[in-house]
C-alpha positions in Angstrom: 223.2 17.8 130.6 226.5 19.3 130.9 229.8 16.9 129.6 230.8 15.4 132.9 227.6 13.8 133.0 227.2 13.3 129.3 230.6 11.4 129.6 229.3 9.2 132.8 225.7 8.5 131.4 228.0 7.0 128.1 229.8 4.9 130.1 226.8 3.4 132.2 224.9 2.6 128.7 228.1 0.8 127.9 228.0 -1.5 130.4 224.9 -2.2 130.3 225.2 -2.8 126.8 227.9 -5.1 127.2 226.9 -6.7 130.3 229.4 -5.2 132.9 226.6 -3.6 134.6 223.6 -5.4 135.4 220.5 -3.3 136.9 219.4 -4.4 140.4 217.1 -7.0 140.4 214.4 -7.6 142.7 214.2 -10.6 144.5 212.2 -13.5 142.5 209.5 -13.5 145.3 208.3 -10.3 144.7 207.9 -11.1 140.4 206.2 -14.1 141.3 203.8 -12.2 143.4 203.5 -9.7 141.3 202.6 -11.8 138.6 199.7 -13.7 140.6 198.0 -10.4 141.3 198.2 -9.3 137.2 195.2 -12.7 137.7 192.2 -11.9 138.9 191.3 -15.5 139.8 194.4 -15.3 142.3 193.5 -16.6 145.5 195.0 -15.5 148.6 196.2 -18.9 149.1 198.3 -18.5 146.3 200.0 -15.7 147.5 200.8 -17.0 150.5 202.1 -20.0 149.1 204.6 -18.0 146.8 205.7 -15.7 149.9 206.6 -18.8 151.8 209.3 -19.6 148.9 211.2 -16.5 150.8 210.8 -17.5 154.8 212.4 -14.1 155.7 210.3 -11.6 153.6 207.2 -13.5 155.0 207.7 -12.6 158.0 208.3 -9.5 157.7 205.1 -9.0 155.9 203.3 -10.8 158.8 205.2 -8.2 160.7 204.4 -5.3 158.9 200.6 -6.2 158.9 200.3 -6.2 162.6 202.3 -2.9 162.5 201.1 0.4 163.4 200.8 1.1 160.4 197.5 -0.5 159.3 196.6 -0.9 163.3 194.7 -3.9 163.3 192.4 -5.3 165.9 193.6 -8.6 166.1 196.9 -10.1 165.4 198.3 -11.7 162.2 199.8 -14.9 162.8 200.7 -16.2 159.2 201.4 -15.1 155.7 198.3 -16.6 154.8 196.1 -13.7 157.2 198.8 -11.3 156.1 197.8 -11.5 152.3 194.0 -11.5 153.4 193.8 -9.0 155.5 196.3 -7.1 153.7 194.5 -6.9 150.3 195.9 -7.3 147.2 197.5 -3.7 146.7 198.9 -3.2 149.6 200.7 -6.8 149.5 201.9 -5.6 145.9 203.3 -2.7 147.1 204.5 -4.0 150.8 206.7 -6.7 148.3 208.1 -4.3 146.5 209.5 -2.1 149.3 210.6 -5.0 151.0 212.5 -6.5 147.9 214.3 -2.9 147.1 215.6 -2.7 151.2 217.4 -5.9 149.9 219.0 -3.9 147.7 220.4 -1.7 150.5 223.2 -4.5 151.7 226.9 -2.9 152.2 228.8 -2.3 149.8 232.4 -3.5 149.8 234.2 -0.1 148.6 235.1 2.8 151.9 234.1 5.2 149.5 230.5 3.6 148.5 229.3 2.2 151.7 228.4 5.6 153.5 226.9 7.2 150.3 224.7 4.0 149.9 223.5 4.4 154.1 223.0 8.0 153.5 220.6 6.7 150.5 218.6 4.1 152.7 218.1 6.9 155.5 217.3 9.7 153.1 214.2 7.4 151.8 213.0 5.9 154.7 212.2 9.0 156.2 210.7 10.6 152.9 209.1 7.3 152.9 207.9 7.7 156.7 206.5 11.8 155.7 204.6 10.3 152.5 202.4 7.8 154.7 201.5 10.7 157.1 201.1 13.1 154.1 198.7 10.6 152.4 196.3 9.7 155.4 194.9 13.1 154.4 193.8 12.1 150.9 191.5 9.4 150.2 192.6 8.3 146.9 196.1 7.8 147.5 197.0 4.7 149.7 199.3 5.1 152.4 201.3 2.0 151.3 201.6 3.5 147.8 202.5 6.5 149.6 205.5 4.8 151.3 206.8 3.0 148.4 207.2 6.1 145.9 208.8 7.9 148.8 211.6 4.5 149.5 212.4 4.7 145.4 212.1 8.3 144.5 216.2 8.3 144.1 216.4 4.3 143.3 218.4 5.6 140.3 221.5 6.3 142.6 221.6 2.5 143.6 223.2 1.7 139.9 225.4 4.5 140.1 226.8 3.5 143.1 227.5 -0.1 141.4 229.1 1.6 139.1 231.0 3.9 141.2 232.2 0.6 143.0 234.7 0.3 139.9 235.2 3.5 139.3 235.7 5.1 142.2 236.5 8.4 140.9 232.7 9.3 140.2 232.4 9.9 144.3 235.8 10.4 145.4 235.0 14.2 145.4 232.5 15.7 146.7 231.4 17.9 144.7 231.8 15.7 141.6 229.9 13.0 143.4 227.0 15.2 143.9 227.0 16.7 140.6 226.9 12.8 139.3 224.6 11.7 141.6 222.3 14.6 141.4 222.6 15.0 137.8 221.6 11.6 136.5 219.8 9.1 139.0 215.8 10.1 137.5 217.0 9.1 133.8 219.0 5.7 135.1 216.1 5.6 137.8 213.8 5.6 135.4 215.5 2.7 133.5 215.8 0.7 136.1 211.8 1.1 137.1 210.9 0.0 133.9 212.9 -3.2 133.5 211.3 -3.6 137.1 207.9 -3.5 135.2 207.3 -0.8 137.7 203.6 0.9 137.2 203.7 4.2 135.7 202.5 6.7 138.3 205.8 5.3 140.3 208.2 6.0 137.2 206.4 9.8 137.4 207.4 10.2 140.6 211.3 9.0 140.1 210.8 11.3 136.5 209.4 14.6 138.0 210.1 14.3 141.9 212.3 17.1 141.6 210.6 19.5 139.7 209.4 22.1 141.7 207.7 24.0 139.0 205.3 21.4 138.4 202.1 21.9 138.4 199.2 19.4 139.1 195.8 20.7 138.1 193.7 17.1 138.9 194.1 15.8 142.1 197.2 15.3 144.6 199.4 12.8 143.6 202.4 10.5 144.4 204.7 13.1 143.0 202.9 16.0 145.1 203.4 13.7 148.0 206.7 13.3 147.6 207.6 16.4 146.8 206.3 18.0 149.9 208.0 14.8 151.8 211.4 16.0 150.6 210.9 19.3 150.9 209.9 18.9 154.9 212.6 15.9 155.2 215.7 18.3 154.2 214.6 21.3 156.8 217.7 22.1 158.7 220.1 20.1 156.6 222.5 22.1 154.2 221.4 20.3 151.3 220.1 22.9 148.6 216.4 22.0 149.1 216.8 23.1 152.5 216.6 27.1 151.0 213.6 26.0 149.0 211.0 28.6 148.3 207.9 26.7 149.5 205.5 29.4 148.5 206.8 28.4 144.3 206.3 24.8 145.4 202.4 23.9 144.1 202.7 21.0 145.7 203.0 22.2 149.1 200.4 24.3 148.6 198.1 21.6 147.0 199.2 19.0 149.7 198.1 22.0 152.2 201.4 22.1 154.5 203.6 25.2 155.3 206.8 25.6 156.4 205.4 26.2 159.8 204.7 21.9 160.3 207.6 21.2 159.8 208.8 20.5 163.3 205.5 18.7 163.7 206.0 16.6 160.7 209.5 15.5 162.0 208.3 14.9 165.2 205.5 12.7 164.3 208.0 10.6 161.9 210.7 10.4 164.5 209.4 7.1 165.6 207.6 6.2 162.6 210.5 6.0 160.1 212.4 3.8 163.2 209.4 1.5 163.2 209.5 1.4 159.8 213.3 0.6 159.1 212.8 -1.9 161.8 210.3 -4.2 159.8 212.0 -3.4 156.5 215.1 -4.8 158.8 217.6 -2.0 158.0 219.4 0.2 160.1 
């Protein structure tokens, strides 16, 4: 870590420290759900009952189970058949992606506000390639799927916070990026753990970016997103964009080449809409 970011990383621990700079929490609905399911005597009754504490984010989990998504045969017409027919994992991890969109509101500085919408789009569609991606691998869930690819760069959110006071940190570009870039996996990973995040989602935020990686069980979250980014930044000028996908194990373990790309984005296309619709961002 070179001394820009050295200096940057110091001054984040300090607030922290001192209380200047509080982590984003998530909204108490989704602890409180959260905690049920760590019972195993939780009923869905008692799930619903805590999601109706937060009108909005119920229905938007009624919403999201009648999605296309999880194409059910018949509607859901209450939080109550949400939960149920939902299951227990996929309500844990639904909560938790809608409780970090929250976390997506406009921010008050010029400077911020376009770096934080840049954020929200960026994930959503990594988030919209990972559910495709993970419909080919039984073991992997595509809601699981969804959420690692909406917090893979959660660490920028605290930067940006941070940046709201110190503006410098994004005022140029090339500084901003070098920031940004350089430090949102270790404050990401912070910031998962004080969210008692589960431990294959911390790996992903931890080792999304590593290319060299190399998986030898089965695919993972990481090789999902990984692959996700990769196709997500095709025709962009970000870096990733010049990628050498035959280096990249997990393209080659997810079994994708560079050739589905256009057929990956054009599947998505009104995916990622649908799904920034019921996560009610734009």
């Amino acid at each position: 870590m070179d001394k820009l970011n050295t200096q940057v990383l110091r001054i984040v621990r300090h607030e922290l420290a001192t209380g200047k700079l509080q982590l984003p929490s998530l909204p108490d609905v989704v602890m409180d759900v959260w905690e049920l399911l760590r019972n195993p005597r939780t009923r869905g009754e008692d799930l619903a009952k805590a999601m109706r504490r937060d009108p909005v984010m119920s229905a938007r989990l009624v919403a999201i189970a009648n999605s296309a998504f999880y194409r059910r045969a018949r509607p859901v017409t209450d939080v109550h058949q949400a939960v149920v027919v939902l299951g227990n994992a996929i309500v844990r991890h639904t909560v938790a992606m809608l409780g970090v969109a929250r976390l997506y509101e406009p921010a008050t500085s010029p400077l911020v506000k376009p770096l934080l919408h840049r954020e929200w789009m960026h994930g959503t569609l990594v988030a919209s390639i990972c559910e495709l991606l993970a419909r080919e691998w039984g073991h992997l869930t595509v809601d699981g799927a969804m959420l690692a690819g909406l917090i893979h760069r959660i660490g920028v959110l605290p930067l940006l916070t941070l940046a709201e006071r110190q503006p410098r940190m994004v005022a140029e570009p090339v500084t901003r990026e070098h920031i940004l870039g350089g430090l949102h996996r270790q404050v990401g990973v912070e910031l998962l753990k004080s969210w008692d995040f589960p431990e294959e989602m911390i790996t992903v935020v931890r080792e999304h970016e590593d290319l060299s990686r190399e998986n030898h069980g089965m695919v993972d979250y990481v090789d999902i997103v990984q692959a996700a980014i990769l196709v997500s930044y095709q025709g962009t000028e970000n870096p990733l964009a010049q990628a050498d996908w035959d280096s990249a194990a997990a393209v080659s373990a997810v079994g994708i080449t560079a050739a589905d790309v256009e057929d990956l984005l054009e599947y998505c296309g009104p995916h990622v809409g649908e799904l920034r619709s019921l996560l009610k961002k734009t």
